[in-house]
N, C-alpha and C positions, 0 to 999 in steps of 0.2 A: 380754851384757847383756840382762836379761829385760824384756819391756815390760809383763810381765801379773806382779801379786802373787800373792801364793801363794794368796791365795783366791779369786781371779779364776781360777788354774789349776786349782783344785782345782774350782769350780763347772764348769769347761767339759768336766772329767773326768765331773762326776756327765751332766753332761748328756750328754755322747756316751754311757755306759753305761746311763743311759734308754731315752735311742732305740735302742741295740739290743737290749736288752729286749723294749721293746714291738714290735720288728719283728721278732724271734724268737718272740715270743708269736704275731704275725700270720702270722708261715711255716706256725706247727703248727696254728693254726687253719684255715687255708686249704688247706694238704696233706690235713688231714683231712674235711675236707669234700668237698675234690674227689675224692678216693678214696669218701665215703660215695656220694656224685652218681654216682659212674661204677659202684657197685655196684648203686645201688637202678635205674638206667636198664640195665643189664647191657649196655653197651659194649662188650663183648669180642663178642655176636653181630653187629655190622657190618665185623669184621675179618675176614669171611671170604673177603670178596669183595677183590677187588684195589686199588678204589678204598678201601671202605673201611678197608685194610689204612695206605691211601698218607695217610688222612686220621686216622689215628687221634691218632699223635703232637701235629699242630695243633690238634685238635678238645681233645683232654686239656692242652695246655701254654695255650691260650686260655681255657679253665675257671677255671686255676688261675689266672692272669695278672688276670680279671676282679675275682675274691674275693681278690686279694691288695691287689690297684689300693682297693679301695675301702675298706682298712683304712687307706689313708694320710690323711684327715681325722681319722680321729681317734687315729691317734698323735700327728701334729702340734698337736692340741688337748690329749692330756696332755701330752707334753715342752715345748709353750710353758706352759704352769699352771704344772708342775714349774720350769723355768726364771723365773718370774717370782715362785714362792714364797723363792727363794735369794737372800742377802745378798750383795749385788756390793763391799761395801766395810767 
């Protein structure tokens, strides 16, 4: 026995496929950016050394970590719009 109607399901479907939408959209924005950041600072000359060899990985997965972090206000402010544009009943 279902507790949710079928547009109650069907709304909670749009909504989950929003949000990975907009968090797929912020993967490739944030991938790409971090790749442009590490081209235009040319990051590959600190790997020559052994520290900076040891520190590359964190220093590039931190980057990306930061610009992805700060796409999550405003996907939470479209998928709630989105979610409060939908007829619950």
């Amino acid at each position: 026995m279902s507790q949710f109607t079928p547009i109650e399901i069907a709304n909670w479907i749009a909504i989950y496929l929003a949000a990975g939408l907009c968090c797929g959209i912020a993967m490739c924005l944030s991938v790409s950016v971090t790749i442009h950041g590490l081209w235009r600072d040319r990051v590959w000359n600190d790997v020559r050394t052994v520290r900076g060899a040891a520190l590359f990985l964190p220093k590039v997965w931190w980057r990306w970590q930061k610009l992805y972090l700060l796409s999550t206000p405003v996907t939470l402010f479209i998928v709630g719009w989105f979610a409060a544009t939908l007829r619950w009943s």
